[in-house]
BAGU-354794 format. One record per residue (C-alpha): residue in one letter; x, y, z; residue number from 0. Coordinates in steps of 0.001 Angstrom, whole numbers, plus 524288, in hexadecimal, padded with zeros to 5 digits. Layout:
BEGIN
@aa: a; u: X; v: Y; w: Z; i: NUM $
...
END
This chain:
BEGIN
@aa: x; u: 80000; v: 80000; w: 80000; i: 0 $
@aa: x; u: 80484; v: 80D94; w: 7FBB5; i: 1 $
@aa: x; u: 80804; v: 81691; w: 80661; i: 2 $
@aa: x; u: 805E3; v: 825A1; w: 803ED; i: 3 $
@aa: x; u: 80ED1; v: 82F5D; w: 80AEA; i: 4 $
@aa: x; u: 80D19; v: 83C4B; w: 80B00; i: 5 $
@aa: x; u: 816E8; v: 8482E; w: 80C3F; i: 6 $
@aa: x; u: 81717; v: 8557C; w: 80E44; i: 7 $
@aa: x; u: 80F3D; v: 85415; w: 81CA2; i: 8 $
@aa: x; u: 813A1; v: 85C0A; w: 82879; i: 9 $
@aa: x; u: 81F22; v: 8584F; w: 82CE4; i: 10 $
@aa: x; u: 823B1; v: 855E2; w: 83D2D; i: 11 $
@aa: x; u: 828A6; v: 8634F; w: 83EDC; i: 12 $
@aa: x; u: 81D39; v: 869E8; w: 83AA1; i: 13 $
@aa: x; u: 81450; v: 86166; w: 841A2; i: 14 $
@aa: x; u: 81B2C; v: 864C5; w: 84FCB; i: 15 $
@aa: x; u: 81CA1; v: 87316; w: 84B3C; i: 16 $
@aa: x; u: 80E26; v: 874EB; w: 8493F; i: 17 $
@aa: x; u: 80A62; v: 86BFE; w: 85525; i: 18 $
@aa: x; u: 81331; v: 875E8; w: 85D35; i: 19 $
@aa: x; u: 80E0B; v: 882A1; w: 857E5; i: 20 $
@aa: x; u: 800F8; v: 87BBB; w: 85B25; i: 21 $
@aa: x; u: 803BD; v: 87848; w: 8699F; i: 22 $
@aa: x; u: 80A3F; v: 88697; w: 86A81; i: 23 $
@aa: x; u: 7FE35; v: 88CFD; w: 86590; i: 24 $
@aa: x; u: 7F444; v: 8850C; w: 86DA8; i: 25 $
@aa: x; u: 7FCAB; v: 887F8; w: 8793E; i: 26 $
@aa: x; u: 7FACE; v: 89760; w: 87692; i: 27 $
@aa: x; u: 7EE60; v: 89573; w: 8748C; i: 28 $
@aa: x; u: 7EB5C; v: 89029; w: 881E6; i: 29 $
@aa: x; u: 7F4C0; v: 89A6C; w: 8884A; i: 30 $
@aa: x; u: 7ECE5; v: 8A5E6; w: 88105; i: 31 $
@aa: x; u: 7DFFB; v: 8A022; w: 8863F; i: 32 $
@aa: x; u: 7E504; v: 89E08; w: 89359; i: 33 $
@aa: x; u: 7EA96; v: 8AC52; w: 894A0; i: 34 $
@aa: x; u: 7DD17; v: 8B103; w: 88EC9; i: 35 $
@aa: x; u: 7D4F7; v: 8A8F3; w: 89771; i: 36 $
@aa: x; u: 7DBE8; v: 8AEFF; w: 8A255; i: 37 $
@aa: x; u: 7DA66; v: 8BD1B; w: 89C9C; i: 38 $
@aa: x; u: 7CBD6; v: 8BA10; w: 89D1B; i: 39 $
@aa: x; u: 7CD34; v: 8B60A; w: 8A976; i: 40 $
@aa: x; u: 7CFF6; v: 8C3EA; w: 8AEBC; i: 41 $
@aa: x; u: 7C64E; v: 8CB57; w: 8A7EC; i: 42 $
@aa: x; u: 7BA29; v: 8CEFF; w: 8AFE4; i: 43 $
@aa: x; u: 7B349; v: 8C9E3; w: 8A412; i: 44 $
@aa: x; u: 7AEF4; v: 8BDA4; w: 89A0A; i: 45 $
@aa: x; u: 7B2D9; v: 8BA7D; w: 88FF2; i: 46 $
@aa: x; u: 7A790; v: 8BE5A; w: 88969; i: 47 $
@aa: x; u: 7A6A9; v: 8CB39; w: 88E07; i: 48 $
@aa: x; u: 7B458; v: 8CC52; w: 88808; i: 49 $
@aa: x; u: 7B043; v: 8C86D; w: 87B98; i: 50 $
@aa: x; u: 7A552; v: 8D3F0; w: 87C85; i: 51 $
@aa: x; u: 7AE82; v: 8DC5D; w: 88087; i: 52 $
@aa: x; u: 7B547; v: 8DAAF; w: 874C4; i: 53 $
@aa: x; u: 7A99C; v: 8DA08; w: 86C98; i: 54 $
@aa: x; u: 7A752; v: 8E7D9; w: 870F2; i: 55 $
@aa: x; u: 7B52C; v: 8EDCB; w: 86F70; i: 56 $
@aa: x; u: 7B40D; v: 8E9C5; w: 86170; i: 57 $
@aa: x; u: 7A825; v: 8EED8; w: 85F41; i: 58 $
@aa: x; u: 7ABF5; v: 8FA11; w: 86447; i: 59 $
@aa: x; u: 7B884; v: 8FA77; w: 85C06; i: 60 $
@aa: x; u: 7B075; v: 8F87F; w: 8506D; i: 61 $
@aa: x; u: 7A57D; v: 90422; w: 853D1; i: 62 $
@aa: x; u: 7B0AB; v: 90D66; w: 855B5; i: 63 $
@aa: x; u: 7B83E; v: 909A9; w: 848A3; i: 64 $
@aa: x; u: 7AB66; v: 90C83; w: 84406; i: 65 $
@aa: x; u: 7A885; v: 9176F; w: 848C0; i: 66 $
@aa: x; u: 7B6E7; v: 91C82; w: 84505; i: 67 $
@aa: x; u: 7B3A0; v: 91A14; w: 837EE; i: 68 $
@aa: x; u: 7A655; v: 91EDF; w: 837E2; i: 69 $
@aa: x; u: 7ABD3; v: 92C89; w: 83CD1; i: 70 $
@aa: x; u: 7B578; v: 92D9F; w: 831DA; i: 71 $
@aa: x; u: 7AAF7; v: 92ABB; w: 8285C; i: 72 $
@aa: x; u: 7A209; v: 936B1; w: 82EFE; i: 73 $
@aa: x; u: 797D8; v: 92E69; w: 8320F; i: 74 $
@aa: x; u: 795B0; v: 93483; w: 84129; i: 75 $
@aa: x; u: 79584; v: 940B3; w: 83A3C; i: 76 $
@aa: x; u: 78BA4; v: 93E7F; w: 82F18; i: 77 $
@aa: x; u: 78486; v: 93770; w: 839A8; i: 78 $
@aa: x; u: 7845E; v: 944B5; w: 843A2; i: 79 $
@aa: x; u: 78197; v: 94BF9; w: 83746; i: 80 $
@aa: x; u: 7751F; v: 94533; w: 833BF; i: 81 $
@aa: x; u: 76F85; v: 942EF; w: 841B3; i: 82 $
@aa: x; u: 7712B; v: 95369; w: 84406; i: 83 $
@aa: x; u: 76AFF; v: 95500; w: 836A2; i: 84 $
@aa: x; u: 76050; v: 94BF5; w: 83A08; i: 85 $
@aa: x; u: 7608D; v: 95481; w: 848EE; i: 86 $
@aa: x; u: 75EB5; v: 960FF; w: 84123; i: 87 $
@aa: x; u: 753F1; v: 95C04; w: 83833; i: 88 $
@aa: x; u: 74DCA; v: 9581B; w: 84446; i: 89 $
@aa: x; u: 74DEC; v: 965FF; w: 84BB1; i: 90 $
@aa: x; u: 7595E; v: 963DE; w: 854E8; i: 91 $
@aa: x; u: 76266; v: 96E42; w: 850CB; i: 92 $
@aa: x; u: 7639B; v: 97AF8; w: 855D6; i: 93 $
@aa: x; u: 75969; v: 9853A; w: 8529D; i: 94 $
@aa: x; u: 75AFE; v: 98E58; w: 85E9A; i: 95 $
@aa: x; u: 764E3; v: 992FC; w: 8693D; i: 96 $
@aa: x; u: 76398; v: 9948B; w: 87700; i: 97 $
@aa: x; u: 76CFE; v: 99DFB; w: 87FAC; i: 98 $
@aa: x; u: 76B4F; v: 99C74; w: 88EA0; i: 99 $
@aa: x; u: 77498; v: 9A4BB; w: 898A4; i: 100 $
@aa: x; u: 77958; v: 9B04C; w: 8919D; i: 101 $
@aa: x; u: 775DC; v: 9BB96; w: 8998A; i: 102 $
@aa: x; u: 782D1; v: 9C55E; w: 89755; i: 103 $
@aa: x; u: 78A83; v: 9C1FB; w: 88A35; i: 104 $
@aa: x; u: 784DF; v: 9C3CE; w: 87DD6; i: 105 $
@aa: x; u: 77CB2; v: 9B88C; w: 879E4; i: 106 $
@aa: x; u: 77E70; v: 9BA28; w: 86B5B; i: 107 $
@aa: x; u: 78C38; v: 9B3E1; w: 86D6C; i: 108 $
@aa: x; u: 78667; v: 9A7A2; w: 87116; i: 109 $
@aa: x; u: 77D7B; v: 9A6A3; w: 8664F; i: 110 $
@aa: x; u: 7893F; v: 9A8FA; w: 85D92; i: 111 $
@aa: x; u: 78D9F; v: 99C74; w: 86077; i: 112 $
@aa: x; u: 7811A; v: 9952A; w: 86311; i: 113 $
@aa: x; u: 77AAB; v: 997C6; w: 85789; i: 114 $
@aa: x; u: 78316; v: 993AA; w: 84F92; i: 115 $
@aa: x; u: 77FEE; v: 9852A; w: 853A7; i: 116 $
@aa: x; u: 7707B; v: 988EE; w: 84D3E; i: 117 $
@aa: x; u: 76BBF; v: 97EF5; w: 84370; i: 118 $
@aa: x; u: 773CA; v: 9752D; w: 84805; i: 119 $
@aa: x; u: 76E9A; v: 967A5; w: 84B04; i: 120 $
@aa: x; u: 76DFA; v: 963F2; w: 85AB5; i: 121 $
@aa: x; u: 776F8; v: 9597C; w: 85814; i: 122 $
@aa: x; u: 78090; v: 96041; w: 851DA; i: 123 $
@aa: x; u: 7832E; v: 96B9A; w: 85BF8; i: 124 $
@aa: x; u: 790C9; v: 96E5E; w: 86232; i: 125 $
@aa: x; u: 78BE2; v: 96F78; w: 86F67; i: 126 $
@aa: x; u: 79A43; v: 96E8D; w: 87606; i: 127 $
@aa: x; u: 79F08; v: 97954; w: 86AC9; i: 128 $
@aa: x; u: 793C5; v: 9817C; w: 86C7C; i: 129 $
@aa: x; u: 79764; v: 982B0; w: 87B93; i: 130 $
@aa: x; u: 7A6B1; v: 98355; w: 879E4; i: 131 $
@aa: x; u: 7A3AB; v: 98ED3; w: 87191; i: 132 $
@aa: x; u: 7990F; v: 99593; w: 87A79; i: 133 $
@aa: x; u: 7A57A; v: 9950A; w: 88456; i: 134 $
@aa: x; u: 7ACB9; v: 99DF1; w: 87B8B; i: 135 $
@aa: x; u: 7A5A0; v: 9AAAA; w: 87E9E; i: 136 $
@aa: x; u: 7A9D0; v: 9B224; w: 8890B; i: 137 $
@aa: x; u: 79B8D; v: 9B397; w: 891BE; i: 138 $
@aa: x; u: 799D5; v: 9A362; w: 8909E; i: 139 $
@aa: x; u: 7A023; v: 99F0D; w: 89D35; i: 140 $
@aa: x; u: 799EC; v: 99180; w: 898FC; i: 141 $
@aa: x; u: 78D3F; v: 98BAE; w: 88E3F; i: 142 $
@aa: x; u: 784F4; v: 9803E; w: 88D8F; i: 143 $
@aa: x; u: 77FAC; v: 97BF6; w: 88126; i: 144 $
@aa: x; u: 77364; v: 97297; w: 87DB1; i: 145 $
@aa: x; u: 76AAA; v: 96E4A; w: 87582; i: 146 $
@aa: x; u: 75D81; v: 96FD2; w: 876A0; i: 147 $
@aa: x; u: 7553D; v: 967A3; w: 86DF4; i: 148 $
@aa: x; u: 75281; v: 96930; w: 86311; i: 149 $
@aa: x; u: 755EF; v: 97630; w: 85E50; i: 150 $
@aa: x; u: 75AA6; v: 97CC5; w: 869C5; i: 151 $
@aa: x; u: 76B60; v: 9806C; w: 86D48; i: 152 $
@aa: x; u: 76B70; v: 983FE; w: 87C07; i: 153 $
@aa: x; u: 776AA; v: 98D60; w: 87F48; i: 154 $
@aa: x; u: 7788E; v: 98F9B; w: 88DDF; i: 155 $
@aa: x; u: 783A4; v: 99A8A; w: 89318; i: 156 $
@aa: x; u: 788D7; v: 99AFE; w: 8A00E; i: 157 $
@aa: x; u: 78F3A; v: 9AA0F; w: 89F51; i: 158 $
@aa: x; u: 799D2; v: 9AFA8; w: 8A601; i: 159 $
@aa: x; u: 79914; v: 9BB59; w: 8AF9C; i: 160 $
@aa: x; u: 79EEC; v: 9C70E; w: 8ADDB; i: 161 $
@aa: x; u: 7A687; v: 9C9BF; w: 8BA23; i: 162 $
@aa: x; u: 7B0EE; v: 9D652; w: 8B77D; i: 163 $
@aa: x; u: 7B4E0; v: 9DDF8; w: 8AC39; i: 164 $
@aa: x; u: 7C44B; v: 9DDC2; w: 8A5B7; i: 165 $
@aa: x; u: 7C937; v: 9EBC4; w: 8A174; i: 166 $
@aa: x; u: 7D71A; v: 9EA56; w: 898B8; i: 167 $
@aa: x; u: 7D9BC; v: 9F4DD; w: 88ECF; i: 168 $
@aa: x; u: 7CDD3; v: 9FC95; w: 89233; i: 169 $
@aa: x; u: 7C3A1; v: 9F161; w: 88D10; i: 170 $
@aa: x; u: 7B9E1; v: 9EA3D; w: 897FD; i: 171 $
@aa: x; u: 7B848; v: 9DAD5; w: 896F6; i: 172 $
@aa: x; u: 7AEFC; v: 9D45B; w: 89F75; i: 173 $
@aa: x; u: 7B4B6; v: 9C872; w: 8A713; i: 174 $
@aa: x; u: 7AC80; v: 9BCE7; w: 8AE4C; i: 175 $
@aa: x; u: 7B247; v: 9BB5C; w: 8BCAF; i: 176 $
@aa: x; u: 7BBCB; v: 9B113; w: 8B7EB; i: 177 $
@aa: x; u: 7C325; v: 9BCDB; w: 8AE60; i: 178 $
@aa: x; u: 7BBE0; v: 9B787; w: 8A281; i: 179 $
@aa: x; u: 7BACB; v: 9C267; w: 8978A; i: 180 $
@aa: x; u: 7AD4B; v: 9C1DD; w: 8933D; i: 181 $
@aa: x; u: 7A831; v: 9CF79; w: 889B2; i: 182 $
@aa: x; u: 7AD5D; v: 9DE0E; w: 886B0; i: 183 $
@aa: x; u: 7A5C9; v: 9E7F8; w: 88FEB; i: 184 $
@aa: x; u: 7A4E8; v: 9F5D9; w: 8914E; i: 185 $
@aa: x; u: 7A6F7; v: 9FC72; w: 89B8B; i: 186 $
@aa: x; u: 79657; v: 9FFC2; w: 89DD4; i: 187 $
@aa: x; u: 79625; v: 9F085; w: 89D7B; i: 188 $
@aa: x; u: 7A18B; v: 9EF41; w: 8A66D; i: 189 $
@aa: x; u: 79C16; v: 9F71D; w: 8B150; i: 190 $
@aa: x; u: 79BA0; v: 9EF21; w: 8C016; i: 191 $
@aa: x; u: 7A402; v: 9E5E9; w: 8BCC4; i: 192 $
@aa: x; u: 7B14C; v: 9E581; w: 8C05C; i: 193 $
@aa: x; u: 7BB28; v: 9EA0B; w: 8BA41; i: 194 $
@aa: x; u: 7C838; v: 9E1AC; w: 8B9F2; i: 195 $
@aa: x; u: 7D5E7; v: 9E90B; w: 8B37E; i: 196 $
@aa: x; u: 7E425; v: 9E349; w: 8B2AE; i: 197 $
@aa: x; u: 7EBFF; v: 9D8C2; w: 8AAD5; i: 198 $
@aa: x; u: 7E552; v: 9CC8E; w: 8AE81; i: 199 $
@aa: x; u: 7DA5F; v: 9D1EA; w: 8B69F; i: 200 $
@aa: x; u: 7D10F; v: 9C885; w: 8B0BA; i: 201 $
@aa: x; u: 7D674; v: 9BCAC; w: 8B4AD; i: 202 $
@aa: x; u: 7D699; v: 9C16E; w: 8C296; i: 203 $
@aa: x; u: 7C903; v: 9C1F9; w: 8C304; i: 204 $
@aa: x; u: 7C55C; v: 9B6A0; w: 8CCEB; i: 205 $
@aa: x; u: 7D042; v: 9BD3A; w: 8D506; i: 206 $
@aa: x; u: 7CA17; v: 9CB40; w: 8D5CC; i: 207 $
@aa: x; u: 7BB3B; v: 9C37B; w: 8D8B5; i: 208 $
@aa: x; u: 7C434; v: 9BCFC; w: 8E457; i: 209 $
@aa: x; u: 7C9BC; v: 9C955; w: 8E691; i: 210 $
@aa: x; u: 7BD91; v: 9D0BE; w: 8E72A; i: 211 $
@aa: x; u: 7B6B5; v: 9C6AB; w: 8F08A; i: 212 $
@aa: x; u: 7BF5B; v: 9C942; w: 8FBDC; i: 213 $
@aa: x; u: 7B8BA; v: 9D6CB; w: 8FE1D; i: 214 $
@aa: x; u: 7AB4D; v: 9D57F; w: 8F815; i: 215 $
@aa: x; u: 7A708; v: 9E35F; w: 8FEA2; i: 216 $
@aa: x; u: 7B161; v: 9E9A7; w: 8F500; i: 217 $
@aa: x; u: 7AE78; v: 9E180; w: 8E8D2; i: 218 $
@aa: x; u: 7A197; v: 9E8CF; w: 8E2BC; i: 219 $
@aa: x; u: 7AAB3; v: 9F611; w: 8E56B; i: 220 $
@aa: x; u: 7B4CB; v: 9EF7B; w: 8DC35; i: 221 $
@aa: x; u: 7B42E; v: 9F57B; w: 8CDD2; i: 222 $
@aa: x; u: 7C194; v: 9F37F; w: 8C8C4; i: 223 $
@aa: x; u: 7CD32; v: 9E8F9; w: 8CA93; i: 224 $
@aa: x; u: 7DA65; v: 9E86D; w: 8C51C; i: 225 $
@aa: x; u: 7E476; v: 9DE5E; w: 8C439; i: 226 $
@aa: x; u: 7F0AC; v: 9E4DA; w: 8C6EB; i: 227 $
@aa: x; u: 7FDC5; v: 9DF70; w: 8C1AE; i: 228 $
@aa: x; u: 7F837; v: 9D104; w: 8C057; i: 229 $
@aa: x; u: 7F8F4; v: 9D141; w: 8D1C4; i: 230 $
@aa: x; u: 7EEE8; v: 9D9F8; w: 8D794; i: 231 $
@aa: x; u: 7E1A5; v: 9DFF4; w: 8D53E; i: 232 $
@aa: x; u: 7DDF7; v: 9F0D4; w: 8D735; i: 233 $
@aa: x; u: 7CF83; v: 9F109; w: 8DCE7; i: 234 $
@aa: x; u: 7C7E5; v: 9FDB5; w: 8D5A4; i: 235 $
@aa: x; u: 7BC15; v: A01CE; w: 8DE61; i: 236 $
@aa: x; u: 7B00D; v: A0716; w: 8D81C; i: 237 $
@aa: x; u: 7B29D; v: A12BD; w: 8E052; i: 238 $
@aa: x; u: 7C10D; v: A12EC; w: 8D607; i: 239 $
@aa: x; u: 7C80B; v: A0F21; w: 8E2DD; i: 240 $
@aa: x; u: 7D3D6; v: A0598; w: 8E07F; i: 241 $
@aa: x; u: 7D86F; v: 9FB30; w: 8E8C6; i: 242 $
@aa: x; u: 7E464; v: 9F438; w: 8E782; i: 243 $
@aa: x; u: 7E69F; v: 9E6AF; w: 8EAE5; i: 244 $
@aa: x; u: 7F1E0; v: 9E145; w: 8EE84; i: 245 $
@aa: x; u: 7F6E9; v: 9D3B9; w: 8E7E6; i: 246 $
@aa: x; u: 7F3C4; v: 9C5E5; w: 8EBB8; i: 247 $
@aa: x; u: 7E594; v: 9C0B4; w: 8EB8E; i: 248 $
@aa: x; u: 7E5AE; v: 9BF2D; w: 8FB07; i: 249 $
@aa: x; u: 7ED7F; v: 9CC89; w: 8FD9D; i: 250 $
@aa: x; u: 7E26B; v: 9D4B1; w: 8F38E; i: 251 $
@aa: x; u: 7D5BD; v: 9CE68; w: 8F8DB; i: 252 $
@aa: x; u: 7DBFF; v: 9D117; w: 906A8; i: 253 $
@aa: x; u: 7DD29; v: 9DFFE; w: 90293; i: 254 $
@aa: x; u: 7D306; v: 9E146; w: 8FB3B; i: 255 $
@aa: x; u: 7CA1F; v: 9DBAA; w: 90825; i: 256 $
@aa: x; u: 7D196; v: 9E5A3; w: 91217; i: 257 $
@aa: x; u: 7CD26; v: 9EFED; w: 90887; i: 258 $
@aa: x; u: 7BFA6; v: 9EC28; w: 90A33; i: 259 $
@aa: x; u: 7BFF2; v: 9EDDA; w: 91817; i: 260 $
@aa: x; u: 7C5A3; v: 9FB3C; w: 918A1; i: 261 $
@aa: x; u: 7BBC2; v: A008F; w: 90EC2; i: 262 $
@aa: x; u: 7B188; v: 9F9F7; w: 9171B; i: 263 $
@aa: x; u: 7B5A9; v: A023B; w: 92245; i: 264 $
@aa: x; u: 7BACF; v: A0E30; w: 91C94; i: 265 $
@aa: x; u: 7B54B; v: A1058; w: 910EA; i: 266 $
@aa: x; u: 7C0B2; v: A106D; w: 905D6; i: 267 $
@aa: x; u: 7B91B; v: A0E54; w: 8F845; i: 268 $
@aa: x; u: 7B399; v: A1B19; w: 8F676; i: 269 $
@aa: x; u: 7BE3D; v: A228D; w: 8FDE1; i: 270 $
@aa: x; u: 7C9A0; v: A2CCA; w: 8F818; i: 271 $
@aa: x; u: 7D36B; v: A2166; w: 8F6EF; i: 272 $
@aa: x; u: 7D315; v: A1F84; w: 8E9E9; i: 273 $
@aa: x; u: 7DE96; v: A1138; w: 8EA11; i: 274 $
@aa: x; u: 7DFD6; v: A0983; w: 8F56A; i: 275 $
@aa: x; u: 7EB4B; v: A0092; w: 8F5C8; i: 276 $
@aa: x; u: 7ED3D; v: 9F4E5; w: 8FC45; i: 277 $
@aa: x; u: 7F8B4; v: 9EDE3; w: 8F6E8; i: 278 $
@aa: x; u: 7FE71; v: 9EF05; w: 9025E; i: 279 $
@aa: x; u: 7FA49; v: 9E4C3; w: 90E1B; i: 280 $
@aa: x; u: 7FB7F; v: 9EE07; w: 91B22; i: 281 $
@aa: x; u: 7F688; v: 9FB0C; w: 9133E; i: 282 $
@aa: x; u: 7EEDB; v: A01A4; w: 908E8; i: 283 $
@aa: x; u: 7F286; v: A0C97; w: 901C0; i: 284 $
@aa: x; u: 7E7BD; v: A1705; w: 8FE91; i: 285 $
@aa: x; u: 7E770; v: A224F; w: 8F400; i: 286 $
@aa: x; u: 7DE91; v: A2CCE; w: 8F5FE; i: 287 $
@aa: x; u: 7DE38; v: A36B7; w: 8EA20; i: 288 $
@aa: x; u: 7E380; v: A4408; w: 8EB88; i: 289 $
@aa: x; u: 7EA27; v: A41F1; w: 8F8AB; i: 290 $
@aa: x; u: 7F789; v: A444B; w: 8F5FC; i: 291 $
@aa: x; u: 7F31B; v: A4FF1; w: 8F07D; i: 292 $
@aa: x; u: 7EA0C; v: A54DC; w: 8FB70; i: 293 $
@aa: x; u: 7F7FE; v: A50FD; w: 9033D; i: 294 $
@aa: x; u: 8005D; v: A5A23; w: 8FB93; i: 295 $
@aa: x; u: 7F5AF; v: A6438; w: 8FB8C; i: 296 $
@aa: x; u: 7F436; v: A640E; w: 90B4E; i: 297 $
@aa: x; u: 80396; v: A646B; w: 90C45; i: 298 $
@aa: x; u: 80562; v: A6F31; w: 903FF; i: 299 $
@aa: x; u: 7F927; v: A7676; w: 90A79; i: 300 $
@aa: x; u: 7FF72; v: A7432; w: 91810; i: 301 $
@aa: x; u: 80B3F; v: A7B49; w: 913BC; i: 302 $
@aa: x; u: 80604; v: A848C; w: 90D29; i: 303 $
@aa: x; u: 7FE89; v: A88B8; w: 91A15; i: 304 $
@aa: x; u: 80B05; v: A88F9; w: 9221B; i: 305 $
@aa: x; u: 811A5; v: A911B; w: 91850; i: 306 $
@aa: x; u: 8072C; v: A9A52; w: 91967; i: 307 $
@aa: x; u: 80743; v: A99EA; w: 928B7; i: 308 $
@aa: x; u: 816ED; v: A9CDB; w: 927A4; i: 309 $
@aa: x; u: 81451; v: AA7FA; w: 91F6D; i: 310 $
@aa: x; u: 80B9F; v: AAE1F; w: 9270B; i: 311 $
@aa: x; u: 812EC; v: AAD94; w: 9312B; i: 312 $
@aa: x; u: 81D88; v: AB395; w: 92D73; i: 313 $
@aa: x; u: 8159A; v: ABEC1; w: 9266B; i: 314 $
@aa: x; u: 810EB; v: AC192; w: 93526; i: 315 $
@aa: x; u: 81D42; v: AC2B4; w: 93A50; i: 316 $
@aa: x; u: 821BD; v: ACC94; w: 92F7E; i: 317 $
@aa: x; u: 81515; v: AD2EE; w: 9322F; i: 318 $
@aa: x; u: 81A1E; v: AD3E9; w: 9406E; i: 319 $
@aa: x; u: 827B0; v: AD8E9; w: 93DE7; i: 320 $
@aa: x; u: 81F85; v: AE1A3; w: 93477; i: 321 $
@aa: x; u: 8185B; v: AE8AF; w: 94097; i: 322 $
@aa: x; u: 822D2; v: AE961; w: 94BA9; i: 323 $
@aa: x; u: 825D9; v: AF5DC; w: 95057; i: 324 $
@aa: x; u: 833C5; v: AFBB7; w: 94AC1; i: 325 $
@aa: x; u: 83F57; v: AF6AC; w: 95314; i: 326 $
@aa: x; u: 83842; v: AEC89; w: 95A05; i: 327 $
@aa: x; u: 83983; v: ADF3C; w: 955F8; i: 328 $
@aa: x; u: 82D81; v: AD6C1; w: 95697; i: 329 $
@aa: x; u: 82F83; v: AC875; w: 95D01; i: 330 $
@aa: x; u: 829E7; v: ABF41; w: 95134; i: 331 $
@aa: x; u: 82839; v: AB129; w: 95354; i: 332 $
@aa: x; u: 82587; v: AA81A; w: 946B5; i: 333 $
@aa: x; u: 81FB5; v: A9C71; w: 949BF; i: 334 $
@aa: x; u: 827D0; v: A8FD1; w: 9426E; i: 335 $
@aa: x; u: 81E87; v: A842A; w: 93CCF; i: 336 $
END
């Protein structure tokens, strides 16, 4: 009987080579599930919660690539577009303004930038921009801004106060009580308000209300402060009196509260001294108008009048020596100031 051998099969080498890489990779198989079943192990969760977990991050992937590329196709856009379109059609855009809290500034500046934003869908309104631009004018110390459906923009103002008035270079700017500038005035405008003068006078302004509060009897009589040298404020009375401080925030309120106390008792604002100065701490220094000339004047009236009682006498003693008899001599005394 024929025998049939074949040839070309795999040959010992091979065999163990393959039945090695076989063992090797069963053998990291079981070491990958081991280390992953004891990964598992930790987790505060299943193993099917971990599969939804995943489910979800892909998902989520997914939406988001999707969205990326819906954005750079314009769809969100076209989308926005079409639903404030659809708003307008439907009566929800804005057909009339409301202004609420303007009392002192000139309301037409709000409705300059308000109205703008007219015949523009609800939707599509810049609520955030509207505000951020309210902000912007001087008077608006803060604005609300809301919708009121349909047709209706609601503008709310919270204003600032004016609480003093700047001079520089002649011109009058009124300032809120934190130094804010907030309009152009004229001086008919201007009147009972305090006037603040110097380099820097307006930042100083919570100072001088600090200031001002440690003598509250004196304050209404205040018309007039100045910020002298960037260190130290001059008080102007409305009686044109002037008071000067002396530096230091403890050292002027100190002064300015001693001051108070001596006008209480003796009357100083609306008096003949015309400065008082109390830079010094044990003294004050008052000028009284004229004086040094009503000084001169009395000096040079006192001597005057002695001169004219020294001439007299002498003209009575001639007057004497005048009337003796001849060869007598007459006794003459002359009385020496």
């Amino acid at each position: 009987m024929a025998q049939t051998i074949r040839r070309g099969g795999k040959a010992v080498r091979r065999v163990a080579a393959a039945s090695g890489t076989k063992r090797k990779v069963n053998a990291a198989r079981r070491q990958t599930g081991s280390v992953i079943d004891q990964i598992m192990q930790w987790m505060p969760f299943s193993e099917e919660t971990l599969h939804r977990i995943l489910m979800v991050v892909i998902l989520g992937g997914a939406a988001a690539l999707a969205w990326i590329v819906a954005s750079m196709a314009g769809v969100p856009q076209l989308a926005e577009a079409e639903m404030a379109l659809f708003a307008s059609k439907s009566g929800f855009e804005v057909k009339r303004v409301e202004v609420r809290g303007v009392n002192r500034m000139n309301e037409l500046k709000i409705y300059e930038k308000v109205l703008g934003q007219r015949d523009q869908a609800m939707p599509r309104l810049d609520i955030a921009g509207l505000r951020n631009d309210l902000l912007q004018l001087s008077w608006v110390k803060d604005a609300r801004v809301s919708r009121q459906l349909p047709d209706t923009l609601v503008v709310d103002v919270i204003e600032r106060s004016p609480h003093a008035v700047m001079r520089r270079d002649g011109k009058l700017t009124l300032i809120d009580d934190t130094g804010h500038p907030l309009e152009a005035v004229n001086p008919a405008r201007a009147k009972g308000l305090l006037v603040l003068s110097g380099n820097g006078a307006e930042t100083r302004v919570p100072d001088l209300v600090h200031l001002l509060d440690a003598a509250p009897a004196l304050r209404p009589q205040v018309a007039e402060a100045e910020w002298i040298g960037n260190r130290r404020w001059n008080l102007t009375f409305k009686t044109q009196q002037v008071l000067a401080l002396p530096e230091g925030d403890d050292q002027s309120a100190s002064a300015l509260l001693t001051f108070a106390r001596m006008d209480g008792v003796d009357r100083l604002l609306g008096g003949k001294v015309v400065s008082f100065d109390m830079r010094s701490a044990d003294r004050i220094y008052m000028r009284v108008p004229g004086r040094a000339d009503a000084l001169a004047a009395a000096a040079r009236a006192e001597a005057s009048t002695k001169a004219a009682a020294a001439t007299a006498k002498t003209e009575s003693a001639h007057a004497a020596i005048a009337s003796a008899a001849p060869g007598k001599s007459p006794i003459i005394k002359i009385a020496q100031d």
